[in-house]
C-alpha positions as CSV (number, residue, x, y, z in Angstrom):
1,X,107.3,83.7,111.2
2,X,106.0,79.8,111.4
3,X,104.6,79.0,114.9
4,X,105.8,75.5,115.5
5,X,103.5,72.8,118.4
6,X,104.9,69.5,119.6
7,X,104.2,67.3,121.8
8,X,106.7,65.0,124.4
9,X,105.8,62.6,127.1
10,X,107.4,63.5,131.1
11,X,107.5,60.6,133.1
12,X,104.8,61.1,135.7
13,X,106.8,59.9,139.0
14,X,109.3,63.2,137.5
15,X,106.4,66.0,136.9
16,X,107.0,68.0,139.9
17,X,111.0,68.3,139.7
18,X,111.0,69.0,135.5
19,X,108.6,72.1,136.7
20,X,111.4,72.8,139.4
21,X,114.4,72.8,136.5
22,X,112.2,75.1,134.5
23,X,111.1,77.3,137.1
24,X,114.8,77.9,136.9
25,X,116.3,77.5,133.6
26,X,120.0,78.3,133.2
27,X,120.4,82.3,132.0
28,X,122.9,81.0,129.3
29,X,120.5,78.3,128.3
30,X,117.6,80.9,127.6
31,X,120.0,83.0,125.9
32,X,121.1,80.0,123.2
33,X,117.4,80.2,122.6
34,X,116.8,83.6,121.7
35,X,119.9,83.7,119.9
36,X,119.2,81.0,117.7
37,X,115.7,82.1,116.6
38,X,113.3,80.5,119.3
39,X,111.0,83.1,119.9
40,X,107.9,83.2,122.0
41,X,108.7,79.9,123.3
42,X,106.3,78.2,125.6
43,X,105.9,75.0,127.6
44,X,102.5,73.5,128.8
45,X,102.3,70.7,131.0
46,X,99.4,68.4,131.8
47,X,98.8,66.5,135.2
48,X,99.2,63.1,133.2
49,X,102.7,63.8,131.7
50,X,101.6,65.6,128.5
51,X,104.1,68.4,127.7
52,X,103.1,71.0,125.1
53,X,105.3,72.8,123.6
54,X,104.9,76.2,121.2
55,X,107.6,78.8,119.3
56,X,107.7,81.0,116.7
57,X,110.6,81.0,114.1
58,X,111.6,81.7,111.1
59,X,113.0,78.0,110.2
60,X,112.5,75.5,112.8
61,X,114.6,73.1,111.3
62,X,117.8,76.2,110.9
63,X,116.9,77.1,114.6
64,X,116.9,73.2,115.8
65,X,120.5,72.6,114.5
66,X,122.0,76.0,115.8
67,X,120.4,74.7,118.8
68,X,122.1,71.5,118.8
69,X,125.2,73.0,117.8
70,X,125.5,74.7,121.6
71,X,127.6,73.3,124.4
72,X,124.5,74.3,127.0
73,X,122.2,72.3,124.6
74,X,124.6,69.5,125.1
75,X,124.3,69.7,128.7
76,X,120.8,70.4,129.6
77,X,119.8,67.6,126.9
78,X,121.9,65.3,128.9
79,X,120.2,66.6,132.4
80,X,116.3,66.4,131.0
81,X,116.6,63.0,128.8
82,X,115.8,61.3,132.3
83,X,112.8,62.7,132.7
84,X,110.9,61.7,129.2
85,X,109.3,58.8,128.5
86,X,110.9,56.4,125.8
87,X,111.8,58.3,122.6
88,X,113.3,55.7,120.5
89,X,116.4,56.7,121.4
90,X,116.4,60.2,120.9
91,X,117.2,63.2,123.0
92,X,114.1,65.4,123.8
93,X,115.2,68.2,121.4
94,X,115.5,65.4,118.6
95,X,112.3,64.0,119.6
96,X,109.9,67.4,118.9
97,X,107.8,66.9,115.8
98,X,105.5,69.4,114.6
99,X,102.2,69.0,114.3
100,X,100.4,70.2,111.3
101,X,98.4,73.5,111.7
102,X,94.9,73.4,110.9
103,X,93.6,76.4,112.2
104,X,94.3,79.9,112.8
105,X,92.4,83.0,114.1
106,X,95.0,85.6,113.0
């Protein structure tokens, strides 16, 4: 299993209603995610905007696409693009890079 960190940027005048939408995330929204190999799936968000963001998986890059392949990824990528700060363009699922590992205490 690879364990996957990115980072994304939430606009700060947004913070407090992207907590709201994922104090609530659609049902069928967290099942596309365990159905298409996001596992252990974690979001961590600073005062300042700085969104953390942690899964386990067996291929990030196979669990992305399936991802992306949904019609509620469609949807709730439309819905939370508003609340990131500029991303070149991309939506926020396009957007995640990982950062390189350098340390773990298995």
């Amino acid at each position: 299993m690879r364990r996957v960190c990115f980072l994304l940027k939430v606009r700060q005048d947004r913070i407090e209603e992207y907590r709201e939408r994922h104090a609530a995330v659609w049902p069928e929204m967290r099942a596309a995610l365990s159905e298409t190999g996001w596992h252990n799936y974690s979001l961590f968000l600073r005062e300042d905007g700085l969104l953390v963001g942690y899964l386990e998986t067996e291929d990030f890059e196979a669990a992305r696409a399936a991802m992306a392949a949904t019609e509620v990824n469609a949807r709730w990528q439309a819905e939370m693009a508003p609340f990131f700060e500029a991303r070149d363009g991309l939506r926020p699922d396009e957007a995640m890079q990982p950062l390189t590992e350098v340390f773990h205490l298995a």
